[in-house]
TORKOL-4160 file (C-alpha; in steps of 0.2 Angstrom, whole numbers, padded with zeros to 4 digits, m for minus):
78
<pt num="1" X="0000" Y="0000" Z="0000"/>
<pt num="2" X="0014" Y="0011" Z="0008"/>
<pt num="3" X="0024" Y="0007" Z="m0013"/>
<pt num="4" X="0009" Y="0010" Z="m0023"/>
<pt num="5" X="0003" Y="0026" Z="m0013"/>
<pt num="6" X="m0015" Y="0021" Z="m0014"/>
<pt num="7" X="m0015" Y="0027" Z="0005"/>
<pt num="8" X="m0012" Y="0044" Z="0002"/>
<pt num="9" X="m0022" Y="0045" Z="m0012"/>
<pt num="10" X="m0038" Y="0037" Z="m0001"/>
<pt num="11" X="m0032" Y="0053" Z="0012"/>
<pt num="12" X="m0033" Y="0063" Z="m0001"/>
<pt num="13" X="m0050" Y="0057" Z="m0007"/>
<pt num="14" X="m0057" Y="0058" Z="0010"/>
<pt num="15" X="m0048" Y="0078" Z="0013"/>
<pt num="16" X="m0057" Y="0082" Z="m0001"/>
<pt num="17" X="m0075" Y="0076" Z="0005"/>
<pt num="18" X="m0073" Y="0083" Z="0021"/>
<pt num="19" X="m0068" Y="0098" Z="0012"/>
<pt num="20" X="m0086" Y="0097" Z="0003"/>
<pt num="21" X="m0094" Y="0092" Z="0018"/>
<pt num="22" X="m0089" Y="0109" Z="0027"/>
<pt num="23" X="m0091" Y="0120" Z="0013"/>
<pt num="24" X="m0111" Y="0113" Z="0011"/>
<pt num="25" X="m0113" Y="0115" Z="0029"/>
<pt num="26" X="m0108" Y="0133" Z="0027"/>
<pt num="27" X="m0120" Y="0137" Z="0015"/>
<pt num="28" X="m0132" Y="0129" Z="0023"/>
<pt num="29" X="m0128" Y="0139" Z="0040"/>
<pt num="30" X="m0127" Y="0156" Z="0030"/>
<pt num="31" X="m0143" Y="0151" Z="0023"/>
<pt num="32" X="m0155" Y="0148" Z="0039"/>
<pt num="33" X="m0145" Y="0164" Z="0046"/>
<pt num="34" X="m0152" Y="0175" Z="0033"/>
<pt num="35" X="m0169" Y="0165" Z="0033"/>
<pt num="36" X="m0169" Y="0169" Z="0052"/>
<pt num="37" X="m0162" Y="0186" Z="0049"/>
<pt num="38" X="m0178" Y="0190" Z="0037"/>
<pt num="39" X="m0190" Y="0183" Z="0049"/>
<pt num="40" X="m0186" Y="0193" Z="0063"/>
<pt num="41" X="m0189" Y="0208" Z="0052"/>
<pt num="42" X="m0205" Y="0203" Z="0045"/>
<pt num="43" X="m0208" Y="0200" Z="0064"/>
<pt num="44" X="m0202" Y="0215" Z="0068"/>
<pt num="45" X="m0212" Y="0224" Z="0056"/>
<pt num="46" X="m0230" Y="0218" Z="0060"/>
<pt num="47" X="m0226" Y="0222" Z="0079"/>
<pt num="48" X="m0223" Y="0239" Z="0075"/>
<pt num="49" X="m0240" Y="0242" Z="0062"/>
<pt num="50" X="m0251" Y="0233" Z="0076"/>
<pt num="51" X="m0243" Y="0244" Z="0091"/>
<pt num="52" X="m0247" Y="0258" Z="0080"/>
<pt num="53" X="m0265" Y="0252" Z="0073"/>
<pt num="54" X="m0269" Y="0251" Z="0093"/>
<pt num="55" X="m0263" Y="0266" Z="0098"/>
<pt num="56" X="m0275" Y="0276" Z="0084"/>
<pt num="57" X="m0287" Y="0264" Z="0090"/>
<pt num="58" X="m0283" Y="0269" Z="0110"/>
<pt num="59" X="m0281" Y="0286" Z="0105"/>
<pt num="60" X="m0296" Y="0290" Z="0094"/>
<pt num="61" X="m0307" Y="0274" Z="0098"/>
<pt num="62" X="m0311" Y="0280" Z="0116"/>
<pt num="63" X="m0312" Y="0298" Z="0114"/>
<pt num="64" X="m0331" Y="0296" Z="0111"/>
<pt num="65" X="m0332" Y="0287" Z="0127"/>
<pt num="66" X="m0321" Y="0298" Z="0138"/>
<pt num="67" X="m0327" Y="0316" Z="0132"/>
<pt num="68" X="m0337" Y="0324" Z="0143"/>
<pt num="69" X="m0347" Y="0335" Z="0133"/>
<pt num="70" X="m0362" Y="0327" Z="0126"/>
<pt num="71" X="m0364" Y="0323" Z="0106"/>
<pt num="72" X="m0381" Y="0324" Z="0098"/>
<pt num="73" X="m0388" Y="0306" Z="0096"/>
<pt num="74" X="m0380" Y="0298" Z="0108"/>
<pt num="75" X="m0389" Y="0302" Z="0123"/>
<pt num="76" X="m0404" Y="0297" Z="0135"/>
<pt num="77" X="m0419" Y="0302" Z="0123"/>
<pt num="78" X="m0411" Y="0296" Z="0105"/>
């Protein structure tokens, strides 16, 4: 084996897969890191537009109910 060099061309066979075996798992690290990445801003971004839907809502929603002068139609008699 040792004459013929078939061991060090086996190494080298096996250097190379590990090679390929590191550089796909890589890729497919960067990958789910940008997936990831994009979810959190997605995420991000609907957390913002609904904190801000219910603060229109909490700031104009309840101003019918908290005003104290009274609108016509929307008292006792009506």
């Amino acid at each position: 084996m040792v004459l013929t060099g078939q061991g060090r061309s086996t190494m080298d066979s096996v250097r190379a897969l590990c090679a390929q075996m590191r550089g796909t798992e890589n890729a497919r690290q960067t990958q789910a890191s940008s997936d990831g990445e994009a979810a959190a801003g997605i995420a991000l971004l609907i957390t913002v537009a609904g904190s801000l839907v219910l603060l229109f809502l909490f700031a104009f929603g309840l101003e019918p109910f908290t005003s104290p002068i009274p609108r016509p139609g929307r008292g006792r008699g009506s």
